[in-house]
C-alpha positions as a Markdown table, in Angstrom:
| # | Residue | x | y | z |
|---|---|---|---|---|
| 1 | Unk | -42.4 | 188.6 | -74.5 |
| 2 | Unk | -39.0 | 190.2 | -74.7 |
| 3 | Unk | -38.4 | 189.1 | -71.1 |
| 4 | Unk | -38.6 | 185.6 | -72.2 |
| 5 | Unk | -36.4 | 186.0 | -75.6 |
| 6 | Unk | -33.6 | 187.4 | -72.9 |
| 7 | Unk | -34.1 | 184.5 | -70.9 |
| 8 | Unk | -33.7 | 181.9 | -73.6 |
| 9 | Unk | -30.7 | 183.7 | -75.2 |
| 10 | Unk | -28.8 | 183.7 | -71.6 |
| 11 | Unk | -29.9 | 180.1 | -71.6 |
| 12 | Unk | -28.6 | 179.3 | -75.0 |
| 13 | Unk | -25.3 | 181.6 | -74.0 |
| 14 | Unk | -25.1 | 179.2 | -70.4 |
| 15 | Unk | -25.4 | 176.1 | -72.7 |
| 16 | Unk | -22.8 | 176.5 | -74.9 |
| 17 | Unk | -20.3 | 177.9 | -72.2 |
| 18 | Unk | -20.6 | 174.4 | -70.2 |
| 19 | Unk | -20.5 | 173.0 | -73.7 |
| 20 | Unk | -17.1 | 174.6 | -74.4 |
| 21 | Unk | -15.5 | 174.2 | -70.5 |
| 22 | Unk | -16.8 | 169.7 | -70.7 |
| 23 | Unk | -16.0 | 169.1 | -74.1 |
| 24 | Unk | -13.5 | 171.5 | -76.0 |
| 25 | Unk | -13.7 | 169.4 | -79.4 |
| 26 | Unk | -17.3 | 171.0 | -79.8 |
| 27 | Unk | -15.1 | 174.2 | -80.9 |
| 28 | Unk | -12.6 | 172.1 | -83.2 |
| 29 | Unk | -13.6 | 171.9 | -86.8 |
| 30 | Unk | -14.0 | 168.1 | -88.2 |
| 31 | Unk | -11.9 | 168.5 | -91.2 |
| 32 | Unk | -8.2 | 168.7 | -91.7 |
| 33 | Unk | -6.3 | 171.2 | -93.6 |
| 34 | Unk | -3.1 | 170.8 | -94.8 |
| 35 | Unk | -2.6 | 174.5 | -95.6 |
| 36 | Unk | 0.7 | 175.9 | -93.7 |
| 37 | Unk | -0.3 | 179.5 | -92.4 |
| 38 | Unk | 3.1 | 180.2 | -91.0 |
| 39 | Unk | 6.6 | 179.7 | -91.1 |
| 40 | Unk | 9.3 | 180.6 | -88.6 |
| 41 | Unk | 13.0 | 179.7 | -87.9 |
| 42 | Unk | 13.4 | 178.9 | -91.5 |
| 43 | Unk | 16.9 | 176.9 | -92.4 |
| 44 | Unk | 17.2 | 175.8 | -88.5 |
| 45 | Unk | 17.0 | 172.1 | -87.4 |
| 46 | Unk | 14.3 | 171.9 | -85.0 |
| 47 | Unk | 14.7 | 169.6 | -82.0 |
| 48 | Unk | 11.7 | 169.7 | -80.0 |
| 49 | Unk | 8.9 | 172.0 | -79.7 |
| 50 | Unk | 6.1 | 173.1 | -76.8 |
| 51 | Unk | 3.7 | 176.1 | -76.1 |
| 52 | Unk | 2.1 | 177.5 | -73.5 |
| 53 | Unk | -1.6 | 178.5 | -72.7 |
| 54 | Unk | -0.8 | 182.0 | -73.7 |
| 55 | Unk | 0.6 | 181.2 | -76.9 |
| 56 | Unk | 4.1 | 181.6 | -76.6 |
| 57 | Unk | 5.9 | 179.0 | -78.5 |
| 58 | Unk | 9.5 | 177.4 | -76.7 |
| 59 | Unk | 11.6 | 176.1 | -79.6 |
| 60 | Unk | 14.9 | 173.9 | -79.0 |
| 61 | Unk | 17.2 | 174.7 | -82.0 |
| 62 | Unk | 20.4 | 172.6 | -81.3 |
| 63 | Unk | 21.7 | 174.5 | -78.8 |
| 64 | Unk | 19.8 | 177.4 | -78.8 |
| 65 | Unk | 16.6 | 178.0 | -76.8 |
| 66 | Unk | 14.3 | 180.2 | -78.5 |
| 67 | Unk | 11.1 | 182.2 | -77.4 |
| 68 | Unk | 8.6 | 183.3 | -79.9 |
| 69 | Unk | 5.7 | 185.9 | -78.7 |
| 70 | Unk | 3.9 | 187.1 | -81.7 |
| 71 | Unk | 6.6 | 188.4 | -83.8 |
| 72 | Unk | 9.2 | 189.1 | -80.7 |
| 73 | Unk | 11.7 | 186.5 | -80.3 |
| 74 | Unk | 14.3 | 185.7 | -78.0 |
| 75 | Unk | 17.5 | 183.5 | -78.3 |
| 76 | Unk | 19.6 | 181.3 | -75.7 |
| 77 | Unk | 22.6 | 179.4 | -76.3 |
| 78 | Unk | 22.2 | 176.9 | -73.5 |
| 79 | Unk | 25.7 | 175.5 | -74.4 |
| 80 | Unk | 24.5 | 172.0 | -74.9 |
| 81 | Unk | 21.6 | 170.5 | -77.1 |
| 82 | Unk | 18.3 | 171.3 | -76.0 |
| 83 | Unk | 16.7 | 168.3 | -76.4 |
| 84 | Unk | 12.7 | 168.9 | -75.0 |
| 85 | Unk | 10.8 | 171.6 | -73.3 |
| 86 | Unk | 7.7 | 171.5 | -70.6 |
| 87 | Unk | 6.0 | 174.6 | -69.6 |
| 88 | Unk | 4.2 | 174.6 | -66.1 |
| 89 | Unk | 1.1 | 176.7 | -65.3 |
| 90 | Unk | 2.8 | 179.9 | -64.2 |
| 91 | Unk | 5.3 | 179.7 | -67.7 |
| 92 | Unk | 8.2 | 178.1 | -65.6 |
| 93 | Unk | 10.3 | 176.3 | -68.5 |
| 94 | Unk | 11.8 | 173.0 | -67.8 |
| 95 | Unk | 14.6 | 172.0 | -70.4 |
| 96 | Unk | 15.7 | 169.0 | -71.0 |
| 97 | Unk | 19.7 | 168.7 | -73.0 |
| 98 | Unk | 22.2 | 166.4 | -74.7 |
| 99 | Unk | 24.7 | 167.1 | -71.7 |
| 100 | Unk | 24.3 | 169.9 | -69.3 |
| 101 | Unk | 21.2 | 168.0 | -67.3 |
| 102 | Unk | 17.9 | 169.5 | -66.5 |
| 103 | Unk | 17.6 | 173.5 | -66.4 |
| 104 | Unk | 15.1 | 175.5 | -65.2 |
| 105 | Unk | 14.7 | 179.0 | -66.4 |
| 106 | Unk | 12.3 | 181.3 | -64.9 |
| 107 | Unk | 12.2 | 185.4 | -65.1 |
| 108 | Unk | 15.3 | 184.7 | -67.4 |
| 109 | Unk | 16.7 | 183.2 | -64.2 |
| 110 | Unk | 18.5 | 179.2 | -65.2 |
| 111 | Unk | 18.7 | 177.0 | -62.5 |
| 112 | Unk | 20.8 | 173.9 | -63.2 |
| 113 | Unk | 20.4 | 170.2 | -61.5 |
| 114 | Unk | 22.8 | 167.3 | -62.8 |
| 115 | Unk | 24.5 | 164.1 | -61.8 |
| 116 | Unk | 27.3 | 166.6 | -59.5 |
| 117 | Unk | 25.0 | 168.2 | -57.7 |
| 118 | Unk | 21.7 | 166.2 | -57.9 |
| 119 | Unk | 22.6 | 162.7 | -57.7 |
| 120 | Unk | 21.7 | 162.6 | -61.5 |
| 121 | Unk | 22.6 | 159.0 | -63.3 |
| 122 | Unk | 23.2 | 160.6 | -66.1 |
| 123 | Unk | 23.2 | 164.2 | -67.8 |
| 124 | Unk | 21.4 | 163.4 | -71.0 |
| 125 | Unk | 17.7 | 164.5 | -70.5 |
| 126 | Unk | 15.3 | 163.7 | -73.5 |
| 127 | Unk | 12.1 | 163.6 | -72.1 |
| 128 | Unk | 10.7 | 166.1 | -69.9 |
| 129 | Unk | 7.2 | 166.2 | -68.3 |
| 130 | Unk | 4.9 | 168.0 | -66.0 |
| 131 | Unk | 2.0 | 166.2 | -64.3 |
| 132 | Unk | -1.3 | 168.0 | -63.1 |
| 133 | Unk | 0.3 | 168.3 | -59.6 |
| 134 | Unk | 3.6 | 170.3 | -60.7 |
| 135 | Unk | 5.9 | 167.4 | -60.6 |
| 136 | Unk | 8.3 | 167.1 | -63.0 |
| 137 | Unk | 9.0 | 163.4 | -64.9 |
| 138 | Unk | 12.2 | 163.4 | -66.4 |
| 139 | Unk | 14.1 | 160.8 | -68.3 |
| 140 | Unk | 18.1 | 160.2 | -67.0 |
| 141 | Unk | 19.2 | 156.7 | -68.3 |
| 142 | Unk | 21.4 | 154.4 | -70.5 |
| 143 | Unk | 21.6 | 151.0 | -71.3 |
| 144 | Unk | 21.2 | 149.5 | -67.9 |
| 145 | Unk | 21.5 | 152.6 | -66.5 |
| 146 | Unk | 19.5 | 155.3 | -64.2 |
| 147 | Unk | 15.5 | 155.6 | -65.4 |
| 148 | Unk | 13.4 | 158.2 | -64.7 |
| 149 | Unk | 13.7 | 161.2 | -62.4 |
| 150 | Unk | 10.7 | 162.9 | -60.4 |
| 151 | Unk | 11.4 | 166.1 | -58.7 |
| 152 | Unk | 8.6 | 167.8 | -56.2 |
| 153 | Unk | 10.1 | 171.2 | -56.2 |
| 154 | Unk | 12.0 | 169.6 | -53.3 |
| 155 | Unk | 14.0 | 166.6 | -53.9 |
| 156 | Unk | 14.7 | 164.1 | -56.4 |
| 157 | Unk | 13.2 | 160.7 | -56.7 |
| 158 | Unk | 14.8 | 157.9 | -59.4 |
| 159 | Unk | 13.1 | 155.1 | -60.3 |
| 160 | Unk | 14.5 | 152.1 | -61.8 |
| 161 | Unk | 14.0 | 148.2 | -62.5 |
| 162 | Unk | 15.4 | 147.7 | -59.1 |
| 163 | Unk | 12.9 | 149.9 | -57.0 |
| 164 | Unk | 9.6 | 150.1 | -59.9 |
| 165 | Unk | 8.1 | 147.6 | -62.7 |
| 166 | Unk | 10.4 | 149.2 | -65.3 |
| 167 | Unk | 11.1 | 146.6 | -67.1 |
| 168 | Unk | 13.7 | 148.0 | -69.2 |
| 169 | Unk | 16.2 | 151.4 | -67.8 |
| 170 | Unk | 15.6 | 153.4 | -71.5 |
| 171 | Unk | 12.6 | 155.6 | -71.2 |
| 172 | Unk | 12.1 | 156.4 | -75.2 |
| 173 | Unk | 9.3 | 158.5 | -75.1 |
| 174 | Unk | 6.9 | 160.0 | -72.1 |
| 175 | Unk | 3.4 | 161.9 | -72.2 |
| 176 | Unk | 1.6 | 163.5 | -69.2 |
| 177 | Unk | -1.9 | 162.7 | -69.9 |
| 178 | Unk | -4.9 | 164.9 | -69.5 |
| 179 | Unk | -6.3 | 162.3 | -67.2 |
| 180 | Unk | -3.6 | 163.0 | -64.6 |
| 181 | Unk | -1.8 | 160.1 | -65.3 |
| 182 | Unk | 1.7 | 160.3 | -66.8 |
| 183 | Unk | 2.3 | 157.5 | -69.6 |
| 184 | Unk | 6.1 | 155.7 | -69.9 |
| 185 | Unk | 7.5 | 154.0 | -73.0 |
| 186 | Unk | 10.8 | 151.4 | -72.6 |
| 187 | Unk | 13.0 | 150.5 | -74.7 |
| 188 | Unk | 16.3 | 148.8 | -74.4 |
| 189 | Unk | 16.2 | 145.3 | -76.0 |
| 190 | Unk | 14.2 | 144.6 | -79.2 |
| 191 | Unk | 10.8 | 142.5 | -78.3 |
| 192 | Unk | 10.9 | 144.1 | -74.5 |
| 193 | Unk | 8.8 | 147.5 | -75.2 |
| 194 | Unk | 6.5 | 148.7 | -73.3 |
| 195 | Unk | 3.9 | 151.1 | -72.1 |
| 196 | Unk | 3.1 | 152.3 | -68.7 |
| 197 | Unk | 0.4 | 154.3 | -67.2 |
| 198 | Unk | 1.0 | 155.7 | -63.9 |
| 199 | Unk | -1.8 | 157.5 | -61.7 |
| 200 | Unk | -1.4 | 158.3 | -57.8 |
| 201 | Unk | 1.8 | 156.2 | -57.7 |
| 202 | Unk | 0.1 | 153.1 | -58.9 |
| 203 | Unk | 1.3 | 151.6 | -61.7 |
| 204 | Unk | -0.3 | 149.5 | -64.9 |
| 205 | Unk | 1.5 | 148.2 | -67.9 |
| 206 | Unk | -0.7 | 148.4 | -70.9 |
| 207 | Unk | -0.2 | 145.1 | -72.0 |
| 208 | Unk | 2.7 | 141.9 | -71.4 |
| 209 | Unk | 4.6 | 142.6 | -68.5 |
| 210 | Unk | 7.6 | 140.7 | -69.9 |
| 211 | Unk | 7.2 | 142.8 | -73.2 |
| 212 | Unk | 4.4 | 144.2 | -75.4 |
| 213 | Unk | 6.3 | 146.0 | -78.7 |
| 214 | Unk | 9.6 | 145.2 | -80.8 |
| 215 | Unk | 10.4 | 148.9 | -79.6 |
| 216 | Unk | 9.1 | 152.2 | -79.6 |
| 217 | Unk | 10.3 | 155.6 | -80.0 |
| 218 | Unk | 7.2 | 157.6 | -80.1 |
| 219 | Unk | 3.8 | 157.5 | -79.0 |
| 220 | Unk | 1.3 | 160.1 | -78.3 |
| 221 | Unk | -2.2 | 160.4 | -76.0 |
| 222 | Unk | -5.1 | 162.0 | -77.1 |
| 223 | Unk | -7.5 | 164.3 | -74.4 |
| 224 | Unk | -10.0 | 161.4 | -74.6 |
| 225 | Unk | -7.5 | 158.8 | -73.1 |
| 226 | Unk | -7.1 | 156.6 | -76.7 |
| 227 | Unk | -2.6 | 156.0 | -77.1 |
| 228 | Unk | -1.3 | 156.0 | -80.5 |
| 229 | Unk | 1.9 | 154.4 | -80.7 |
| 230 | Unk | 4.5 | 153.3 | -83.7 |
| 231 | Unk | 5.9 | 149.5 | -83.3 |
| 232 | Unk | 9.5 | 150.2 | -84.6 |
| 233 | Unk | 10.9 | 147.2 | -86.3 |
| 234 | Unk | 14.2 | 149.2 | -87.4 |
| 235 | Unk | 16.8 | 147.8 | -85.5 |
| 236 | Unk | 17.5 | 144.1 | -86.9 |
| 237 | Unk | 14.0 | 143.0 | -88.8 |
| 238 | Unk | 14.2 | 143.8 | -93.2 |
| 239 | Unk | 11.0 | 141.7 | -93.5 |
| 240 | Unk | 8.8 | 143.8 | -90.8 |
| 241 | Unk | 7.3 | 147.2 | -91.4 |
| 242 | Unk | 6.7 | 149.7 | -88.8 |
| 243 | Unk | 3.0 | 149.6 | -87.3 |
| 244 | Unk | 0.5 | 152.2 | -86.0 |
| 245 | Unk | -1.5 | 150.5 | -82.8 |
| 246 | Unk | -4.2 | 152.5 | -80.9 |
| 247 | Unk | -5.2 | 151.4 | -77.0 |
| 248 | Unk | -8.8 | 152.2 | -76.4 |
| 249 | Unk | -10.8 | 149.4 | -73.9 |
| 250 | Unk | -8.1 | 148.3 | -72.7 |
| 251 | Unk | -6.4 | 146.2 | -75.4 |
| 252 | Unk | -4.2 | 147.2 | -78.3 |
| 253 | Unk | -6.1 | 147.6 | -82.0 |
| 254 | Unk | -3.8 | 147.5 | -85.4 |
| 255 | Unk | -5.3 | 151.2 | -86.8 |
| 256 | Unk | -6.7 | 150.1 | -90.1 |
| 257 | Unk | -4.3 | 147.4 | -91.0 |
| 258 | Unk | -5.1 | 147.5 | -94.5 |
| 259 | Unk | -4.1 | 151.0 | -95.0 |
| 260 | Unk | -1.9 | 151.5 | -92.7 |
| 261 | Unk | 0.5 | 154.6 | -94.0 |
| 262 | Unk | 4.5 | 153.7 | -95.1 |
| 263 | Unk | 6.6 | 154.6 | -92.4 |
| 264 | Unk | 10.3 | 155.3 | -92.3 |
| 265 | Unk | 12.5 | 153.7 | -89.8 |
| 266 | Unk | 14.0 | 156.1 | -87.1 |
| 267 | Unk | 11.8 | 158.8 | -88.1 |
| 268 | Unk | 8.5 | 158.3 | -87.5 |
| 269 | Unk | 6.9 | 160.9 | -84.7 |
| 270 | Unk | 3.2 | 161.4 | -84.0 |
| 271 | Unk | 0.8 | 163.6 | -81.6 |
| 272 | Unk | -3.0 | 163.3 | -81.4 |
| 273 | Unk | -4.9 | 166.1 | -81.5 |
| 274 | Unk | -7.8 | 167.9 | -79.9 |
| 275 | Unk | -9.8 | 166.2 | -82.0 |
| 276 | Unk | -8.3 | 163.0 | -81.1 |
| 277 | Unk | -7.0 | 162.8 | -84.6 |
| 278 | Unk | -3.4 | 160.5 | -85.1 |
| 279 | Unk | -0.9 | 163.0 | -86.5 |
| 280 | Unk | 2.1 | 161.4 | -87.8 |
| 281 | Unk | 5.3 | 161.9 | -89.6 |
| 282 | Unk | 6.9 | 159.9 | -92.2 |
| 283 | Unk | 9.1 | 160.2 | -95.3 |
| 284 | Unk | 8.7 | 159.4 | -99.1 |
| 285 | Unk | 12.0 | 157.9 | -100.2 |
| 286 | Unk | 11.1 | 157.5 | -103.9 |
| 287 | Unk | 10.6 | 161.5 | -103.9 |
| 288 | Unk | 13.1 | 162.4 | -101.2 |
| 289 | Unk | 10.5 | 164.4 | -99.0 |
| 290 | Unk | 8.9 | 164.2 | -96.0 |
| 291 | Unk | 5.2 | 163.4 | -95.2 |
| 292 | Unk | 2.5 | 164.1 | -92.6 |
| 293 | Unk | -0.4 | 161.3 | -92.4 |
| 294 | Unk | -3.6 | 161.9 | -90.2 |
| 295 | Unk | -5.9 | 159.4 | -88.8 |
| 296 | Unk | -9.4 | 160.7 | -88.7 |
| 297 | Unk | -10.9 | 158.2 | -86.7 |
| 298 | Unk | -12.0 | 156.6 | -90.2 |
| 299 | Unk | -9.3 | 156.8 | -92.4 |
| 300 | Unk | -5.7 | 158.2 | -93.2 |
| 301 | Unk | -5.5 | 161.4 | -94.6 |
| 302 | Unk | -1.9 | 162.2 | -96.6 |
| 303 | Unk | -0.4 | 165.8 | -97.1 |
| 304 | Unk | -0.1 | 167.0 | -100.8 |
| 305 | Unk | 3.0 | 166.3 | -102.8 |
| 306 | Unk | 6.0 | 168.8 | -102.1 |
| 307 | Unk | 4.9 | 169.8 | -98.9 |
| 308 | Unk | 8.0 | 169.7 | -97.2 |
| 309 | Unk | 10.8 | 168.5 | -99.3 |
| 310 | Unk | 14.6 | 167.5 | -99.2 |
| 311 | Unk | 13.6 | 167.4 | -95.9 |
| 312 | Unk | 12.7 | 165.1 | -92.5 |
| 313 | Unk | 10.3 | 165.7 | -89.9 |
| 314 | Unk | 11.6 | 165.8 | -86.3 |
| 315 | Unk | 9.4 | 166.7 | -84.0 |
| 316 | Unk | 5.5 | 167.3 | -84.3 |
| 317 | Unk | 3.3 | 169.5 | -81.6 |
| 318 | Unk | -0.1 | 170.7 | -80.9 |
| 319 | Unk | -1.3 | 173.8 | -79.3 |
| 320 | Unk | -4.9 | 174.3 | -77.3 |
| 321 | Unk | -6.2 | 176.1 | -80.2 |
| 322 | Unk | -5.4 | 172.8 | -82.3 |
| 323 | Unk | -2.5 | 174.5 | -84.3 |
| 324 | Unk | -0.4 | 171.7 | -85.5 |
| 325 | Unk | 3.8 | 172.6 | -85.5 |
| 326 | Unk | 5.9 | 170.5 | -87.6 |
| 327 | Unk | 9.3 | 170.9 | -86.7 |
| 328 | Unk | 12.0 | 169.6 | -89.6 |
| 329 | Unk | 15.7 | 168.9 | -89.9 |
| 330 | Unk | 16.4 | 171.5 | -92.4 |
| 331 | Unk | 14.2 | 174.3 | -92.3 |
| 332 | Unk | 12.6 | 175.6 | -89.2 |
| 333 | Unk | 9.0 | 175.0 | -87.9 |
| 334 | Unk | 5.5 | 174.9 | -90.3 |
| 335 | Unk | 2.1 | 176.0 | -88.4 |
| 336 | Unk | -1.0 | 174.4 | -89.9 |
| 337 | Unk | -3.9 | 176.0 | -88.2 |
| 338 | Unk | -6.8 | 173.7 | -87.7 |
């Protein structure tokens, strides 16, 4: 008899393993907490924020790189503003700036490529990304300038409007999806925004080819594939207000149009979750403080009153434990553990 309660409980133990390794949300809890459980960097502006598998967290401070292991921390002054971060699978840090180009720092080693000595079209990097096959996705453009960069590990590639279905040269925003695919936003002329999923070279624009969105500055994609991304009507429309759309099926969805959460103009960020949960930053201008809204999958969920105040929220990140880091103009990073 004891024989067969061992081989049940190694069953059981099996189970959940494969449970865990297929679907990693069975570990996530359902609700949301609002609590903040840590706070570093306090009285810094935070520009962008990522982590790696082992925990460590990469923080771009204006010009300053900083590492964070437990409570050792390290500081760089990159000499330019850092302006996003990607970590590959062996911790390599990619580094995206306001100037200097794209910098790669390994074993405190920083390797620098830029429009002198890699054909760069221009040396203002704000999006960085690293797909499942080690490439990195950079962003290098202007108005009517340059696009996005790919590098290998041996040579650049550009793309633009003239040799891809870009439709616009700004790249505002760019996510490399847990599908393998790595996910473009456009920007450039109001009306002319759009999203583009690109898998094994192939391309698909997630919706009108000659435009889908008035623009876009952020959007976000969740481990199950659904995009959540904010329709910015802040350039040259007082009568519009900014809209939260989600892409699941194939076709775009107004999230909850009746309660869909204020949102300031500029400001707005968002991330999804492990849970698949909408995450998203806006800003209370009657009490002068900034505000995190969730979307559950039902309904929005809003942070307490006072939360973060005098302040805005830049940058927003997740972890694979589901810690959520709000990064803020004013005063460092808040962790709210999940």
């Amino acid at each position: 008899m004891r024989k067969n309660y061992s081989f049940v409980l190694l069953f059981i133990i099996l189970f959940i393993t494969t449970c865990r390794k297929d679907n990693d949300k069975f570990w996530y809890s359902s609700s949301v907490s609002f609590k903040i459980t840590r706070h570093l960097l306090e009285g810094r502006k935070i520009n962008c924020l990522a982590t790696s598998n082992d925990g460590t967290l990469f923080v771009g401070s204006e010009n300053d790189l900083y590492i964070i292991r437990g409570n050792n921390q390290e500081k760089f002054d990159l000499g330019s503003p850092v302006m996003d971060i990607a970590v590959d699978k062996s911790s390599v840090l990619w580094i995206g700036t306001g100037g200097k180009g794209l910098c790669r720092l390994e074993n405190r080693k920083f390797t620098w490529y830029n429009k002198e000595n890699s054909g760069f079209p221009r040396d203002y990097i704000a999006e960085v990304e690293i797909d499942k096959n080690g490439n990195i996705w950079f962003s290098s453009c202007a108005h009517m300038l340059g696009g996005i960069g790919i590098f290998n590990g041996n040579k650049f590639e550009f793309l633009t409007p003239e040799n891809s279905p870009l439709n616009q040269n700004v790249i505002s925003d760019m996510v490399a999806g847990e599908d393998g695919a790595v996910y473009i936003a456009t920007s450039g002329k109001v009306g002319k925004s759009n999203i583009y999923r690109i898998y094994n070279k192939e391309w698909d624009c997630l919706g009108n080819e000659n435009g889908t969105f008035y623009w876009i500055f952020s959007f976000t994609v969740s481990p199950a594939g659904i995009i959540y991304v904010v329709e910015d009507f802040s350039l040259s429309s007082a009568f519009e207000t900014n809209k939260v759309y989600s892409f699941e099926n194939g076709n775009w969805h107004l999230l909850n149009k009746n309660e869909n959460p204020p949102l300031i103009h500029f400001s707005t960020r968002v991330i999804a979750d492990k849970r698949n949960f909408c995450w998203l930053a806006s800003y209370d201008n009657k009490k002068h403080e900034a505000v995190i809204y969730v979307y559950n999958g039902k309904s929005w969920l809003k942070s307490p009153d006072n939360s973060f105040p005098d302040d805005i929220i830049t940058t927003i990140e997740t972890d694979d434990e589901n810690n959520i880091y709000i990064g803020t103009y004013k005063n460092g990073i808040f962790i709210l553990n999940q």
